[in-house]
N, C-alpha and C positions, 0 to 999 in steps of 0.2 A: 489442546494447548490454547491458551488464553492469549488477546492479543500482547500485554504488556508480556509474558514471558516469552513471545515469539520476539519480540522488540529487544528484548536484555539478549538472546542469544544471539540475533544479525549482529546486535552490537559488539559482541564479544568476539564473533568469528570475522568483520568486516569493518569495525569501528575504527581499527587506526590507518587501514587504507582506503576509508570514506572520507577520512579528517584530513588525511593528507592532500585527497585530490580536490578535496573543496567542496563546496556546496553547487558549484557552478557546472563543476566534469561531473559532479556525479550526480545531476539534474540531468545532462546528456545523456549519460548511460541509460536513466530512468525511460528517457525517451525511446531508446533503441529497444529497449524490453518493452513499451508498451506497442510498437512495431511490430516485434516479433510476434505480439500477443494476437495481433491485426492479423498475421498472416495465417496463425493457427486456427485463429475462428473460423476463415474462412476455407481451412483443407479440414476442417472438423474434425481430427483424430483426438482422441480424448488423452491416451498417453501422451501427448502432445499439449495440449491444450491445459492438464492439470501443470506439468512442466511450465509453463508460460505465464498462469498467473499465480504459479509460487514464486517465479522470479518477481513478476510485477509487483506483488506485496511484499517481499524481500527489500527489491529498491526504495518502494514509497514508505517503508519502514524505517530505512536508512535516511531518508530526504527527512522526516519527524525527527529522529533522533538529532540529527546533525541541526536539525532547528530548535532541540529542546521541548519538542513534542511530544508530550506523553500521548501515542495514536490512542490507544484505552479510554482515556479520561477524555480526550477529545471526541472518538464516535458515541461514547456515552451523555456527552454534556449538548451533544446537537441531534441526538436518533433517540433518546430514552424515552422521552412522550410523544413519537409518535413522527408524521412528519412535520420538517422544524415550522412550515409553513400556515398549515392548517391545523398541527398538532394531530392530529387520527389515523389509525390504523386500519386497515387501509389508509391510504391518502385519500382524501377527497376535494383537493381543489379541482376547480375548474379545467 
């Protein structure tokens, strides 16, 4: 799945209950999932842990669209050559 059609479906399945709680309650929630994310890392179960940062990209999906983010065109227009810093793949700054 590509990121923009992972984006068209949160939006379809969570879009009018992300719009309704705001941009602000559901910046909170975002939070609570990247928590949760925190705790899985650290008991390292992998069922678990795949669980966790499907939520966290689910949310921070949600947080783009509700901003008019196209996430796609965004990791593409700041990662496509490379790092945004140094530009090279590897990174090679200092």
């Amino acid at each position: 799945m590509q990121i923009a059609e992972f984006q068209r479906l949160i939006e379809a399945i969570y879009g009018e209950r992300d719009r309704a709680r705001g941009l602000s309650g559901t910046h909170m929630w975002f939070g609570e999932e990247v928590g949760e994310l925190t705790r899985a890392l650290r008991r390292n179960r992998r069922e678990e842990l795949e669980g966790e940062f499907a939520d966290v990209l689910a949310w921070l999906t949600t947080l783009a669209s509700m901003s008019g983010i196209d996430l796609e065109q965004a990791a593409r227009r700041k990662y496509a050559a490379g790092c945004p810093r140094c530009r090279a793949t590897p990174c090679a700054c200092p």
